[in-house]
N, C-alpha and C positions, 0 to 999 in steps of 0.2 A: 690671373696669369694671362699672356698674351703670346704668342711663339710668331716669328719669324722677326724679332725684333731684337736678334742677341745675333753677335758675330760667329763663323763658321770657326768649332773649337777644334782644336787638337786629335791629331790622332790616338787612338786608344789601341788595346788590345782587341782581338777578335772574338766576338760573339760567340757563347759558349749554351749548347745545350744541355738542359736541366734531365733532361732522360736519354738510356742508351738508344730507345727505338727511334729518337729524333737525332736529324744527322742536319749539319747546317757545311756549305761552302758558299765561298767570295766569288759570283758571278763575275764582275765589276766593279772600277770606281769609275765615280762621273764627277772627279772634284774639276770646277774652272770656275773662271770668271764669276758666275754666279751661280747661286746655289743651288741644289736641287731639290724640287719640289710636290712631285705626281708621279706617282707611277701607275699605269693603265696597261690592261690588254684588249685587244682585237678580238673580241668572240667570236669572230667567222673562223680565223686561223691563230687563235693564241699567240698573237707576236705583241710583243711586251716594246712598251714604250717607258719614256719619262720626260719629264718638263721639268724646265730650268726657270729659275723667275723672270728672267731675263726674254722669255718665249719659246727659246729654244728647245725643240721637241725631238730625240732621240730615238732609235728603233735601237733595240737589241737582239744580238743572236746567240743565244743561251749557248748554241753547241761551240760557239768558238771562243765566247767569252769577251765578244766586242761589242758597240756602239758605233750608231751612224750618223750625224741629223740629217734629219730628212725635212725639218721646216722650221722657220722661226719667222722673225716678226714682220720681216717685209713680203712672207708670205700671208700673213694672217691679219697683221697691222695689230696685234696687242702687244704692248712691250712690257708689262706688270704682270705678272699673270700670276696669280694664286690657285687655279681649281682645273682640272683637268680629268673628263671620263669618253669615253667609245660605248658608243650603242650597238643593237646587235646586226645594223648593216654597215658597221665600219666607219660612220661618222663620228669624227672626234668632234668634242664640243671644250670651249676652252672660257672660262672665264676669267677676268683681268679689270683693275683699275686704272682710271686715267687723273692725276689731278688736275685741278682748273683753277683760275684766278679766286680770289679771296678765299682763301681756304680752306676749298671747296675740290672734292672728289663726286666720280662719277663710274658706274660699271657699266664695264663691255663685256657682249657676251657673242661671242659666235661659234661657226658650227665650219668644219670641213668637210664635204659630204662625197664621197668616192666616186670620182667620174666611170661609170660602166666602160669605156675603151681606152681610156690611160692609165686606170686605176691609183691614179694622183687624185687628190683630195682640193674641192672649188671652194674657196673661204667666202662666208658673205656671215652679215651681223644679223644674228638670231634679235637681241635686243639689246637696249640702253637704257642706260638710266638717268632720270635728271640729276643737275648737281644738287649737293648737301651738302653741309658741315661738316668736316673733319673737324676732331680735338684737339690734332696736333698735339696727342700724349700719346702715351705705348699702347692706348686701347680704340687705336683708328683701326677696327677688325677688317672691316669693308666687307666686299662679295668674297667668299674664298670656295668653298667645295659645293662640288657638282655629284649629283649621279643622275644614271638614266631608267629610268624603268624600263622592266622586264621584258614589255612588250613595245619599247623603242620610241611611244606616242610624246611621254614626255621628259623635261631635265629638270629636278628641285635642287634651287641653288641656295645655300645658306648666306645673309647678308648677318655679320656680328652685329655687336653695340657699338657706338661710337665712345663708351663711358665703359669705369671697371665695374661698377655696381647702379648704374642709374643717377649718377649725380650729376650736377651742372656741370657740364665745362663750356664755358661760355666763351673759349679763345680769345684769353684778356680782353673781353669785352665788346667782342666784336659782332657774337652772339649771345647778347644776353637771355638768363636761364635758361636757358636751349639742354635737355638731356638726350632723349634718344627723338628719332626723330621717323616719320611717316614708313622710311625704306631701311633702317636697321633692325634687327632683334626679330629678324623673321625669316621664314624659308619659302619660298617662291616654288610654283609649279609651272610651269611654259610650255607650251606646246613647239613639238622639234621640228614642225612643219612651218614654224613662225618666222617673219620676216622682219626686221627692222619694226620689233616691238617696242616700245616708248614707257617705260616704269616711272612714273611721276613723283613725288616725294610728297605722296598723300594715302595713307592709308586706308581712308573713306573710297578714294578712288580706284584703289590698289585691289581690292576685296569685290567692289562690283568690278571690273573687270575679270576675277575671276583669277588672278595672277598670287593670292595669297594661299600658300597651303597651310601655314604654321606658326602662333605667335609667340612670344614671350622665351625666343631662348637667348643666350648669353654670345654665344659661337658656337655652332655648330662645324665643326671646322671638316666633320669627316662622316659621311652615311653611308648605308649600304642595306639594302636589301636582304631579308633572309628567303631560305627555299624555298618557305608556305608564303613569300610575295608582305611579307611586313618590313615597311621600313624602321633603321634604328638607326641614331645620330648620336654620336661622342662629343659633350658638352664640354667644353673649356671653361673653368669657374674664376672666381676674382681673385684679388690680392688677399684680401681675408682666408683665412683657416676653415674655409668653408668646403665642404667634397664634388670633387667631378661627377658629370650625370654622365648613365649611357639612358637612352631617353626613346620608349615606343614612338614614333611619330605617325600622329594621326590629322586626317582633313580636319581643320579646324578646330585645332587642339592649342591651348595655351599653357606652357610649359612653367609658367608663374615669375620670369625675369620682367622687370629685378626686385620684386616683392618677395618672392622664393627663388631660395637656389641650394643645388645640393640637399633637397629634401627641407630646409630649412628656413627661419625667419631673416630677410634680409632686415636687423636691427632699426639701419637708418631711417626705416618709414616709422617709427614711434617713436610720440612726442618725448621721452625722456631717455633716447636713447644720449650715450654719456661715452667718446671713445675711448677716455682716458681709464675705465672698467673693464673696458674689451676684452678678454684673456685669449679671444681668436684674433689681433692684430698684431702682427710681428711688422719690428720698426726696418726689417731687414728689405720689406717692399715695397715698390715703387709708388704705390696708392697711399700706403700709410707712413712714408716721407711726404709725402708732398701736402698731405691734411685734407683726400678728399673723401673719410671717414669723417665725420659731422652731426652736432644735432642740427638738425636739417626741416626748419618747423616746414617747407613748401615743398616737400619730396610727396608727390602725386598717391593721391588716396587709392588705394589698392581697391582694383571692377570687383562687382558682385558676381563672380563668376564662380566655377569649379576649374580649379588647376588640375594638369595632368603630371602626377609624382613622376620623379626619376625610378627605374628600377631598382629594386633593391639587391644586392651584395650579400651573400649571407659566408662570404669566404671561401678557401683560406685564404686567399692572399689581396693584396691593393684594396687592405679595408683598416689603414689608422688612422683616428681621426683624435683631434685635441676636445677635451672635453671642455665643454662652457664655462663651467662653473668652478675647476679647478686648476683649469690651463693645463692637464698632462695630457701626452701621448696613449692613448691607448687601441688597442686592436679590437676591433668587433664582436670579429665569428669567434675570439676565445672565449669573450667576455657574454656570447652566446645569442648578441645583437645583429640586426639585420643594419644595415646602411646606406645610403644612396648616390652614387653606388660604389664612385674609388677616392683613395686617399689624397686631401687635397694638395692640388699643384702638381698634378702628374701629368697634365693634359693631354687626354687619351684621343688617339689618332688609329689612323691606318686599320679603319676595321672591318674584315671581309667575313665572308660565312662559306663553308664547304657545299656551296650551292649544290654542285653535281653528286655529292652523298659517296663517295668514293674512298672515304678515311675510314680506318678502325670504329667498331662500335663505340668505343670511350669517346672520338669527335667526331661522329657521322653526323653532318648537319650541321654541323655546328659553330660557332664565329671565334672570332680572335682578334685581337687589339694589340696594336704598341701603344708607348707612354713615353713623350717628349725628354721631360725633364726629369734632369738629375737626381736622384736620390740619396739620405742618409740611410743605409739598411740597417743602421743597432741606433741611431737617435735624432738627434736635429740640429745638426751643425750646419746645415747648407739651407740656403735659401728659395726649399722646393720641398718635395715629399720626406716626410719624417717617420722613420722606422721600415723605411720602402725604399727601397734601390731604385723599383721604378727603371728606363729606358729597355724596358723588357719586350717579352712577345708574353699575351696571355690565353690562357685558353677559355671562356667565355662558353658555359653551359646554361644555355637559360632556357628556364621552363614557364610555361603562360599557368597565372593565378585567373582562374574565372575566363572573364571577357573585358579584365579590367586592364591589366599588364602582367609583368613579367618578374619575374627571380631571376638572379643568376650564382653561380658560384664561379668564381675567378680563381685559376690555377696559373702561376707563371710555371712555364717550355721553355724560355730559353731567356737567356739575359745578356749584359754586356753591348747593347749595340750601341752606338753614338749619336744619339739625339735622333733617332728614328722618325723618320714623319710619315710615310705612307705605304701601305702595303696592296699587293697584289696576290689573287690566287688563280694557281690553274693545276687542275687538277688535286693531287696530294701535296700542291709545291708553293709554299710561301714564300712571295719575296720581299724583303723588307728592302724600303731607300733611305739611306740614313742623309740625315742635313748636315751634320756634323763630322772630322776628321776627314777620309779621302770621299766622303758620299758615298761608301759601299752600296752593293745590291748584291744581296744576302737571299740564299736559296737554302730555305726552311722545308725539308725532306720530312712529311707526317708517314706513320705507318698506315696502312693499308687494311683492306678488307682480307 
């Protein structure tokens, strides 16, 4: 699956909470021109921002229920912008793609850093990247999410696949068998002191410089930091019936794309695989119209390494997955299986942690997730999560196994939003940005200590 690649749908009904002690209202809509994309706060003074893809960056003021911009592109000079976080002295850092001739893309990344006597923000470019190959299909991921560490030094930015599962697209031939390439399927660590850094389209070269944190994901569209200082990243998975990861990320960790994904064997690397036996390819998607499901004898021999598993799901909720070998829907944590880790095609975003420990015992500490796309919640008539409504808010209790990773159990809070893509916390107060219908921002009231 791929998101921001579908037109802004229809208004829905309003997001409804799953429990009495969770209270949700409609902050805002930020529907225009183009859609919106990020939403961030200010850690100095909690003032709640958003970005529009267009560049266009918003301030909000919760008590009055408006929006202001306060900068867009001829301030910053990005006009693409995907990824958007504030560190903790108030520098926004924005990341954005540019295309280039032969069709070829390139990431811009820069930083606004907060003049001491104006208190306006000085743009200049953190880094670039050289050109690459776009697919020119619906899985040109690019550079899209950002976050900042804890302690402001650095920004891990996720660069997707260029491919939905690692196969050629060779852009009618323009790049032949070209799959992923030096600067995609990987998460970058940059230092926020950096200046017009130069990211090459060489992975050898990518790694001594020191600019690689993380290889082998799929998209990482969305990370965040928990309280004990661990990062975790929401995996976007393919066109296949395969499960979304939420995925420890650690220095030097490879996350097994596109050999593994969703805990599982990516098929197309063995020599007998056959798609026509498939029972995880529904004809309803993009990848498996088009036949870039394949026996595929030159699909790259899987390193002799140790992958690092998605975490596991142990329920109740965002755990259905199609069995292999029989083609049904079934659920997990009834059937009393662990998983890795949600139901596929839900493409889990927007996921924050109660860093400041200020929720009720049941989420003190604890994280929460939306999920993009649309769901069937009793079976599989839509072409996304099956047996899953999905477009929810979820509650995400994970507990650490060993020193190896993580468990979690997934409870949906609250449901109904319209294609939600990114959430912010401050304090007991979630706010979700929806991409979809008027682009609500959704103020998710947790109970308390």
């Amino acid at each position: 699956m791929v998101i921001l690649n579908y037109g802004i749908t229809g208004v829905n009904a309003a997001p409804e909470s799953l429990r009495p002690d969770i209270k949700i209202r409609n902050i805002t809509n930020t529907s225009s021109v183009s859609a919106s994309v990020r939403i961030a706060k200010d850690p100095r003074n909690n003032t709640l921002y958003y970005l529009k893809q267009n560049g266009d960056i918003y301030q909000v003021n919760l008590t009055l229920s408006t929006s202001t911009l306060v900068y867009n592109s001829s301030n910053h000079n990005v006009g693409e912008t995907q990824g958007m976080a504030i560190g903790p002295n108030g520098t926004i850092y924005l990341v954005g793609n540019a295309d280039l001739v032969n069709n070829q893309t390139k990431a811009v990344i820069v930083k606004g850093v907060v003049n001491s006597v104006t208190g306006q923000r000085v743009w200049s470019v953190l880094a670039k990247s050289a050109g690459y190959p776009k697919s020119k299909t619906a899985y040109d991921h690019r550079f899209n999410g950002v976050v900042v560490s804890p302690d402001g030094n650095f920004i891990y930015v996720n660069s997707g696949a260029r491919t939905d599962h690692g196969e050629v697209q060779s852009v009618d031939g323009q790049y032949p068998n070209i799959r992923d390439v030096g600067l995609t399927t990987c998460i970058f660590r940059l230092p926020t002191n950096g200046k017009n850094l130069f990211l090459p389209n060489n992975r050898a070269s990518l790694k001594a410089s020191g600019y690689i944190f993380a290889e082998g994901i799929r998209n990482t569209y969305d990370m965040a930091f928990a309280p004990n200082g661990d990062l975790f990243g929401a995996e976007n998975g393919p066109d296949r019936d395969m499960p979304e990861e939420l995925n420890w990320l650690r220095l030097g960790g490879h996350y097994g794309f596109p050999w593994r994904i969703g805990g599982t064997d990516n098929p197309q690397q063995f020599a007998n695989y056959n798609p026509a036996t498939d029972r995880l390819l529904d004809s309803r998607f993009n990848a498996v119209q088009k036949g870039y499901f394949r026996n595929d004898p030159t699909f790259p021999i899987r390193p002799a390494i140790d992958f690092i598993e998605p975490i596991l799901n142990v329920g109740p909720d965002a755990d259905s997955y199609r069995d292999p070998v029989d083609g049904k829907v079934k659920d997990a944590s009834t059937l009393g299986q662990s998983f890795s880790t949600f139901t596929t095609h839900r493409s889990p975003l927007g996921l924050v942690f109660d860093t400041q420990g200020v929720m009720s015992p049941e989420f003190n500490k604890d994280g929460f997730m939306l999920s993009w796309t649309p769901g069937d919640p009793t079976g599989e008539t839509l072409p996304g999560p099956f047996k899953d409504p999905s477009q929810d808010l979820l509650h995400l209790n994970l507990t650490k196994v060993g020193t190896t990773n993580y468990k979690l159990n997934a409870t949906r809070i609250a449901k109904g939003f319209n294609r939600p893509i990114d959430a912010e916390i401050i304090g007991n107060k979630i706010y979700v940005l929806e991409y979809g219908g008027n682009q609500g921002i959704w103020e998710v009231s947790m109970p308390t200590k």
